[in-house]
Backbone as CSV, one residue per row, in Angstrom:
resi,resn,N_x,N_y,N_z,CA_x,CA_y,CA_z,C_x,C_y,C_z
1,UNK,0.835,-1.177,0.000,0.000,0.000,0.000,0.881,1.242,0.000
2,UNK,0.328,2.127,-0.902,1.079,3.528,-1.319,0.762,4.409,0.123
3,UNK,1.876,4.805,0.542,0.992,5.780,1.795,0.896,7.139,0.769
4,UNK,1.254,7.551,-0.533,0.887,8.633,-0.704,-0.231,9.433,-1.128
5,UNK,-0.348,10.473,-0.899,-1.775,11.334,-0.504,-2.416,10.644,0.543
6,UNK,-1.580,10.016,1.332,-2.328,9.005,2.032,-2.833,9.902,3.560
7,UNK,-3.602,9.780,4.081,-4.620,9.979,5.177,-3.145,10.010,6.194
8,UNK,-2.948,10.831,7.331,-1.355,10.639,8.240,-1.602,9.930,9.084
9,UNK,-3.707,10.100,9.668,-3.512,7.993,10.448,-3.354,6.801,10.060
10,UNK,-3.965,7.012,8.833,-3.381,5.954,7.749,-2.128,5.515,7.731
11,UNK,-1.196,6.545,7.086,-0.138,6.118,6.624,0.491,5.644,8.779
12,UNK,0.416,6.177,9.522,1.222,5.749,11.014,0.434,4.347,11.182
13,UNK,-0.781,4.236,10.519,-0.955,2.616,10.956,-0.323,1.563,9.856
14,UNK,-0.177,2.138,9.215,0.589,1.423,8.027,1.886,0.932,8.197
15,UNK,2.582,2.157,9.009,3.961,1.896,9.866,3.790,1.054,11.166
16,UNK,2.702,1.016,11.611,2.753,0.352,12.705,2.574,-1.130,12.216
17,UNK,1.992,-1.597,11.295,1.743,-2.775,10.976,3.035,-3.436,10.431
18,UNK,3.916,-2.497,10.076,5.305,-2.775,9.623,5.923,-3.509,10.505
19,UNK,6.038,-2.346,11.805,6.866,-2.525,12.837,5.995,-4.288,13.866
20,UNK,4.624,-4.113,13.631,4.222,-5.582,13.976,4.868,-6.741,13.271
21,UNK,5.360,-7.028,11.921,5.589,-7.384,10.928,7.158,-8.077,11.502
22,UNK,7.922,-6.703,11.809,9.149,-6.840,12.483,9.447,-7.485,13.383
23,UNK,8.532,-7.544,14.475,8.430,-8.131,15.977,8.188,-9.589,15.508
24,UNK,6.990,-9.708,14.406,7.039,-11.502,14.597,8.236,-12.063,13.793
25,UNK,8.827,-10.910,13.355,9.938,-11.516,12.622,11.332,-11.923,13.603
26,UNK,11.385,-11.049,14.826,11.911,-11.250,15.988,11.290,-12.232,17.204
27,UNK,10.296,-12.620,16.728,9.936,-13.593,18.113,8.810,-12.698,18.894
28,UNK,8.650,-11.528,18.546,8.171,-10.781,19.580,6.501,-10.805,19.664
29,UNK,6.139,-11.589,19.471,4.543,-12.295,18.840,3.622,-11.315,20.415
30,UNK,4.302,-11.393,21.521,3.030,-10.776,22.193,3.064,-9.403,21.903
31,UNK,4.308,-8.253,21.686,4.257,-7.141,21.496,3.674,-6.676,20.010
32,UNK,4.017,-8.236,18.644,3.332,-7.707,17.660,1.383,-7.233,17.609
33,UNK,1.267,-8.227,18.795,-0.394,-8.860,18.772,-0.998,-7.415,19.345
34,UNK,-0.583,-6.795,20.597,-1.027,-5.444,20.919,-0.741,-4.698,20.213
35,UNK,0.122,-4.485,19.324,-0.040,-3.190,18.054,-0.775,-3.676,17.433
36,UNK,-0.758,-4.911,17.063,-2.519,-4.890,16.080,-3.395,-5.078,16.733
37,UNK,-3.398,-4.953,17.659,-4.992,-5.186,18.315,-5.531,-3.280,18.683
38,UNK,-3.989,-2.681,18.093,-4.612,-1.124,18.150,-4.802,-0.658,17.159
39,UNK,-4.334,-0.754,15.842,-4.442,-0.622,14.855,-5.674,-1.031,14.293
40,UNK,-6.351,-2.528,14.633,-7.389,-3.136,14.377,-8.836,-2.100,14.981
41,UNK,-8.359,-1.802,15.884,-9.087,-0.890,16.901,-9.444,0.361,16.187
42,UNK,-8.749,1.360,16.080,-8.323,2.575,15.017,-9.343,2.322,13.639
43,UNK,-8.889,1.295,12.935,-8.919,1.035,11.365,-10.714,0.366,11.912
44,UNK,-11.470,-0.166,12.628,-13.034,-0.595,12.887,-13.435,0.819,12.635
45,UNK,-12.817,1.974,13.342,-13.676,3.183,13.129,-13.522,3.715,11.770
46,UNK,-11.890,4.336,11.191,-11.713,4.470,10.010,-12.435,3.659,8.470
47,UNK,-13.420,2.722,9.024,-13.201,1.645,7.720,-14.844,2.140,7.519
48,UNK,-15.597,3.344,7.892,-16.660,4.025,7.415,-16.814,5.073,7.325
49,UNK,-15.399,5.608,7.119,-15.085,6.890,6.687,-14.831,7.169,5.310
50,UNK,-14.172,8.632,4.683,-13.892,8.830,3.955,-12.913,8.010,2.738
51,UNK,-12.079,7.550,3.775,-10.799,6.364,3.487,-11.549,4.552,3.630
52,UNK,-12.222,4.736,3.007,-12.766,3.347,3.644,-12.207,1.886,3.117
53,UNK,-12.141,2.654,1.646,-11.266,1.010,0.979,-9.627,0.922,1.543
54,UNK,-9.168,2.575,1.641,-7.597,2.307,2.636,-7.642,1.352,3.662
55,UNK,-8.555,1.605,4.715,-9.105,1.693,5.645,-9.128,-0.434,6.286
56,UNK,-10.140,-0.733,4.989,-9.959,-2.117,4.557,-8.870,-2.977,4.240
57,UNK,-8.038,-2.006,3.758,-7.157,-3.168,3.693,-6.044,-3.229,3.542
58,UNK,-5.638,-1.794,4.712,-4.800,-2.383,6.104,-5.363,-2.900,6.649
59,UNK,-6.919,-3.288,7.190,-7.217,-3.978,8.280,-7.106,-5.395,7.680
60,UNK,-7.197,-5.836,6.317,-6.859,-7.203,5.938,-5.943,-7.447,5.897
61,UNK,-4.509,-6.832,5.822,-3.085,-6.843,6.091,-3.128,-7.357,7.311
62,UNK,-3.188,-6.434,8.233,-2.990,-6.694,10.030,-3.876,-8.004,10.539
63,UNK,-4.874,-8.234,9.653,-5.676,-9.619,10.227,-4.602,-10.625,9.575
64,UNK,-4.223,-11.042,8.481,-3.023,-11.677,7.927,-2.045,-11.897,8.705
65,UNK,-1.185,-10.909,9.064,0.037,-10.773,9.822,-0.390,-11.672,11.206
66,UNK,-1.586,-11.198,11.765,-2.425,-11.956,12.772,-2.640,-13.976,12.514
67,UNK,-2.529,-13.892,11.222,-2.989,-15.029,10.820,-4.356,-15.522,10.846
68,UNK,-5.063,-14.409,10.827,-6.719,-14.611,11.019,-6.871,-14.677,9.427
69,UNK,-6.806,-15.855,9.067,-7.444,-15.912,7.753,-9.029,-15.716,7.243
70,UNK,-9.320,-16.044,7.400,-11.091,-16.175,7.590,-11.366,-14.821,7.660
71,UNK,-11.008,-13.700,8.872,-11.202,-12.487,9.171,-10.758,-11.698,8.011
72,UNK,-9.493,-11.580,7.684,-8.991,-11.061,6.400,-9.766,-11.050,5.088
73,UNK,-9.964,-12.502,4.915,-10.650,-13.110,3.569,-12.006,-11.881,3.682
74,UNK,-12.447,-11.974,4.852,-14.012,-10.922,4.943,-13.918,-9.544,4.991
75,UNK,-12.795,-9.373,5.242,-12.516,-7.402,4.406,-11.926,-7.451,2.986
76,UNK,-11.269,-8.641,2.608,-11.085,-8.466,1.187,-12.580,-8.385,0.378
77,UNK,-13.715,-9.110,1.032,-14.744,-9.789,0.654,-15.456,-8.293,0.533
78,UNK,-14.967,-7.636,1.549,-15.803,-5.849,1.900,-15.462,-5.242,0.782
79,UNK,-13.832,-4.971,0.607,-13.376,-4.544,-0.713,-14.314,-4.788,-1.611
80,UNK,-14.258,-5.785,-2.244,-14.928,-5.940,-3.809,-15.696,-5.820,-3.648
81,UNK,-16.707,-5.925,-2.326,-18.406,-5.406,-2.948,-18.406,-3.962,-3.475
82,UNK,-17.282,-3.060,-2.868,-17.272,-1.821,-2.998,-16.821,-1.583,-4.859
83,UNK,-15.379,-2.321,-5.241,-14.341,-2.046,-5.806,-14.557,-3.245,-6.659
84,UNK,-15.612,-4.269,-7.288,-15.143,-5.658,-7.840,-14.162,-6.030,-8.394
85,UNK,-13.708,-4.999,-9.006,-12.430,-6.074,-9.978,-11.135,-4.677,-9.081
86,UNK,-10.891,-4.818,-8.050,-9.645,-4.276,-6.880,-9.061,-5.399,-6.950
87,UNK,-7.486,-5.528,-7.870,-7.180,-6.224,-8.362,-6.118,-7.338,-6.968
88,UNK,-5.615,-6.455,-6.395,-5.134,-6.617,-5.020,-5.686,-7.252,-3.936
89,UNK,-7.187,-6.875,-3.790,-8.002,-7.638,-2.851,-8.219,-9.354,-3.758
90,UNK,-8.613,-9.362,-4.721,-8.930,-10.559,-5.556,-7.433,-11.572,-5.325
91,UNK,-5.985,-11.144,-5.826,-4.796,-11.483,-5.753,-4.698,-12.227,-4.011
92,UNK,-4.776,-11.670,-3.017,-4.844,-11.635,-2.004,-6.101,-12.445,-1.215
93,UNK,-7.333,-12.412,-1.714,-8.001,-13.419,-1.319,-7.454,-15.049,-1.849
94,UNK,-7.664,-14.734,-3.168,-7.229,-16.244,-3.711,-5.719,-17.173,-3.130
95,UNK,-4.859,-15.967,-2.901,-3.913,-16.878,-1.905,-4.434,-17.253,-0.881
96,UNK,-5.238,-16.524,-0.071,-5.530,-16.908,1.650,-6.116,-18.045,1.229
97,UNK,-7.497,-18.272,0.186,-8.055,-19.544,0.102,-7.290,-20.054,0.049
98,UNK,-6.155,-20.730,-1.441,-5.605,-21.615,-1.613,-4.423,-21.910,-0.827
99,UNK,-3.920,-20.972,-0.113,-2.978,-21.647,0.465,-3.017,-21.408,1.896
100,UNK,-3.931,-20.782,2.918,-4.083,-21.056,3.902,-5.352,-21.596,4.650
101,UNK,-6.220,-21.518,3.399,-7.401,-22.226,4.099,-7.493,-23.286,3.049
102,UNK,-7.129,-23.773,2.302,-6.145,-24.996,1.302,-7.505,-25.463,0.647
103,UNK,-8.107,-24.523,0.014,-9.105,-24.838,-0.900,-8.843,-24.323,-2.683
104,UNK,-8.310,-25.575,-2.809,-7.760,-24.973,-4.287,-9.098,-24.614,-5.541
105,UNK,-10.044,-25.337,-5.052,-11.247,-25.239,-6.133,-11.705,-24.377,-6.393
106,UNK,-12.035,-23.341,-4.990,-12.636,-21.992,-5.068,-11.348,-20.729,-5.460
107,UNK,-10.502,-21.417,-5.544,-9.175,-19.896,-5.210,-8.998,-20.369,-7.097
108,UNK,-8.965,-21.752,-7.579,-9.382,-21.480,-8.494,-10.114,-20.847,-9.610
109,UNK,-11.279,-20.890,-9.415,-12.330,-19.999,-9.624,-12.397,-18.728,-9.299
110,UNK,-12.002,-18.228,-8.610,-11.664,-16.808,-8.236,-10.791,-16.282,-9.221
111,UNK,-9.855,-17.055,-9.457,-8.522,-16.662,-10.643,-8.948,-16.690,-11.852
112,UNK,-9.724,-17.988,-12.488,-10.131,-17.874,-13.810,-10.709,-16.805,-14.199
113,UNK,-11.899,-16.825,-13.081,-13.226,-16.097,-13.368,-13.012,-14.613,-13.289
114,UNK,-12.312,-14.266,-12.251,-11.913,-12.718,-11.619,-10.840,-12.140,-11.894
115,UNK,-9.986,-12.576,-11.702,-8.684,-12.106,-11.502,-7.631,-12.191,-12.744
116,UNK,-7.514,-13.537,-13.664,-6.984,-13.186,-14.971,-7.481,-12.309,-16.039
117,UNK,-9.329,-12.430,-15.655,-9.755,-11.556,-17.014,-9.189,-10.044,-16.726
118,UNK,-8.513,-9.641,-15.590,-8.254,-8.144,-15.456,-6.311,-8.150,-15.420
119,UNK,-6.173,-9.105,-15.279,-4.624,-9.090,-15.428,-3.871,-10.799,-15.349
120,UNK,-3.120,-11.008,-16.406,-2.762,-12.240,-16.805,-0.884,-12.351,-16.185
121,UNK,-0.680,-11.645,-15.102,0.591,-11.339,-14.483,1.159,-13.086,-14.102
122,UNK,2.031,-13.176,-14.362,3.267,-14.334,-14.274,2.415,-15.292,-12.936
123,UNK,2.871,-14.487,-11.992,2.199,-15.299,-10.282,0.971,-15.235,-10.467
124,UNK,0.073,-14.530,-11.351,-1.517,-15.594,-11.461,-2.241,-16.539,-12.084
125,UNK,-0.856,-17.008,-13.192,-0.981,-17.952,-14.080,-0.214,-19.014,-13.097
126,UNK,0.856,-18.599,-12.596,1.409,-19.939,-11.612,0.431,-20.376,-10.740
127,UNK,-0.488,-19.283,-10.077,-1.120,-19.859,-8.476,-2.520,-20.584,-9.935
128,UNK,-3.056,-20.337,-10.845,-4.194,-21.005,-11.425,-3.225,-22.428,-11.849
129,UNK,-2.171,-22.635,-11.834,-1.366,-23.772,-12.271,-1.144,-24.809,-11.005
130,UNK,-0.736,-24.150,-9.946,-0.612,-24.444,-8.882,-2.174,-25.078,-7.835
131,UNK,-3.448,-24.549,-8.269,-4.891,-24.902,-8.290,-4.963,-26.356,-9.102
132,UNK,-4.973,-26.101,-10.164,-4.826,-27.551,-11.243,-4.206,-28.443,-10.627
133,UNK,-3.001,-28.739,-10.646,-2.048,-29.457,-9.569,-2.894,-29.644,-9.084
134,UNK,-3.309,-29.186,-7.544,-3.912,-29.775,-6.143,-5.024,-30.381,-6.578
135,UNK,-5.602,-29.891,-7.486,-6.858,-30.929,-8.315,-6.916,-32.010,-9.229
136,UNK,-5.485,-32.070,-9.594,-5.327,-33.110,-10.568,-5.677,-33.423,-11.827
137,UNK,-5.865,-31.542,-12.503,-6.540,-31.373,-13.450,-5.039,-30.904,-14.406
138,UNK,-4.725,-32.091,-15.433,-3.627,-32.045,-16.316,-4.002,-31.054,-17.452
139,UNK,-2.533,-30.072,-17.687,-3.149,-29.178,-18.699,-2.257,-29.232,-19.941
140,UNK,-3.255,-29.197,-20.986,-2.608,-29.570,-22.582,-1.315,-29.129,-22.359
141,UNK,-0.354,-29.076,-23.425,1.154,-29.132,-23.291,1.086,-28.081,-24.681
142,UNK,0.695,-27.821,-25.064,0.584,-26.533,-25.692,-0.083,-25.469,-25.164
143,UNK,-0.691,-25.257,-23.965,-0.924,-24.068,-22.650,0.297,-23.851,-21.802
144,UNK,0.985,-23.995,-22.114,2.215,-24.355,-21.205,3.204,-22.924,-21.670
């Protein structure tokens, strides 16, 4: 996320989610969990404001970092009702499905259906390749 023109609570929770980021990268899992549990705090009020899609998703970042998959997946889910083809929220859901809530069928479908028709980028042809695989769905050798 761009902090520019960005909102200045915005962009300090943006840094703070960094610095959470840092801590679990150090071990520091209880000090990361209270900066997001303030940030999370902050961003509930911000996320029906002016900034609202910002707003969203830092709070799907910081639920991530959290490892709240499920929670995340449902502000990406907020995103697109707003934004449908927010190419970032779509990118970002379809990983959480497929690879942390390990449902390749639907993160599939998300990619065919959503997410390539708006951009055919290298890593969304791998993760729709990487779907196939876990399904066991062999693909011609001239798609390749």
């Amino acid at each position: 996320m761009s902090t520019t023109n960005q909102d200045p609570e915005l962009a300090q929770i943006e840094a703070d989610i960094s610095q959470a980021i840092d801590f679990c990268a150090d071990g520091e899992d209880r000090r990361a969990a209270v900066l997001l549990d303030k940030c999370n705090q902050k961003l509930r009020l911000l996320s029906v404001g002016a900034n609202r899609l910002e707003a969203l998703s830092l709070w799907a970042l910081s639920l991530g970092v959290s490892e709240e998959w499920e929670q995340a997946l449902l502000k990406y889910e907020q995103i697109l009702s707003i934004d449908p083809a927010n190419e970032d929220a779509l990118w970002q859901s379809a990983q959480i499905i497929l690879r942390q809530l390990e449902n390749p069928q639907s993160a599939r479908t998300l990619l065919a259906e959503r997410l390539l028709p708006i951009n055919r980028l290298p890593e969304y042809v791998d993760a729709l390749r990487e779907c196939e695989a876990a399904l066991g769905i062999e693909r011609d050798k001239s798609e390749a």
